[in-house]
C-alpha positions in Angstrom: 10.6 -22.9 -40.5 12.8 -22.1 -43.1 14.4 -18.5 -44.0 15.9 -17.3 -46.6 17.3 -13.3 -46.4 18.8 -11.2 -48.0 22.7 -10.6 -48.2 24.6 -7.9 -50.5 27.8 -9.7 -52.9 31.0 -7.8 -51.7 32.8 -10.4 -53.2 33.1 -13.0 -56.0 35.3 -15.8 -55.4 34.9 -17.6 -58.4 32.2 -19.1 -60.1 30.4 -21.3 -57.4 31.1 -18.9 -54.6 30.7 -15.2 -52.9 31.6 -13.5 -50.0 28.4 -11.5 -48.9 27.3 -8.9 -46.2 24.2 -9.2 -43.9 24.5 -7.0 -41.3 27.6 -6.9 -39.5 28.2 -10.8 -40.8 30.5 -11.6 -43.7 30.0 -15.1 -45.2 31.3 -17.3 -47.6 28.4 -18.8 -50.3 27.3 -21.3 -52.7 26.5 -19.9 -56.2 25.4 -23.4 -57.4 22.0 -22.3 -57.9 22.2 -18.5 -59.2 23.9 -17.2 -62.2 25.6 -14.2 -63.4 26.6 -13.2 -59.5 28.4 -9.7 -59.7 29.7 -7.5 -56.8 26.6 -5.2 -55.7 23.8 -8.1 -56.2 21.2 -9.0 -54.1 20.9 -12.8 -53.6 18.3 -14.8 -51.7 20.8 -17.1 -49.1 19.4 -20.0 -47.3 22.1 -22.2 -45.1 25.2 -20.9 -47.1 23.3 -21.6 -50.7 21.8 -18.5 -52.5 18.7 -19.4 -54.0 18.6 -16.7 -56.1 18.6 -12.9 -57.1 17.0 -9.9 -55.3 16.5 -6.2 -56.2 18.0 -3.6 -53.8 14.4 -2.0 -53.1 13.1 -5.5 -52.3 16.2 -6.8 -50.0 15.3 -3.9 -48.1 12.1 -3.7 -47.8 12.5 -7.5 -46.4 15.5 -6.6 -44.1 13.4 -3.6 -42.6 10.8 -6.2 -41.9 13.1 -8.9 -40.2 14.0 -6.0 -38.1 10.6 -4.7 -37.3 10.0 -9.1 -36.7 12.5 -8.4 -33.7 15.2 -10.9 -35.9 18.3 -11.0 -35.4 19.9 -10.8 -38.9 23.0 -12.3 -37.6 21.3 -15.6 -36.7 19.1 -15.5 -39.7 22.1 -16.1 -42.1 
């Protein structure tokens, strides 16, 4: 099964990568596949590639549902 979540941008490294937030878990990304990535966005991250943009209303909606899925968000990234 694949995953991908949800992760908020806290940081843009340069254009191919981005430090993002998912829980408690800060990681380093790919931005090979998403453009215009700014600090605040949403992205869609599947094994350390984000696959592309997200709204805030819907990132949470699917984080509340990991959650309520009895995830872990910190081994879903």
């Amino acid at each position: 099964m694949c995953l991908a979540v949800p992760a908020e941008v806290i940081e843009v490294v340069d254009a191919t990568r981005a430090r993002v937030r998912l829980g408690g878990v800060v990681k380093e990304i790919a931005l090979h596949l998403v453009e215009d990535v700014a600090v605040g966005d949403y992205l869609l991250v599947h094994v350390g590639f984000a696959l592309g943009k997200i709204d805030a209303v819907e990132a949470q909606r699917t984080l509340e549902a990991l959650q309520a899925a009895g995830e872990s968000l910190e081994d879903a990234a």
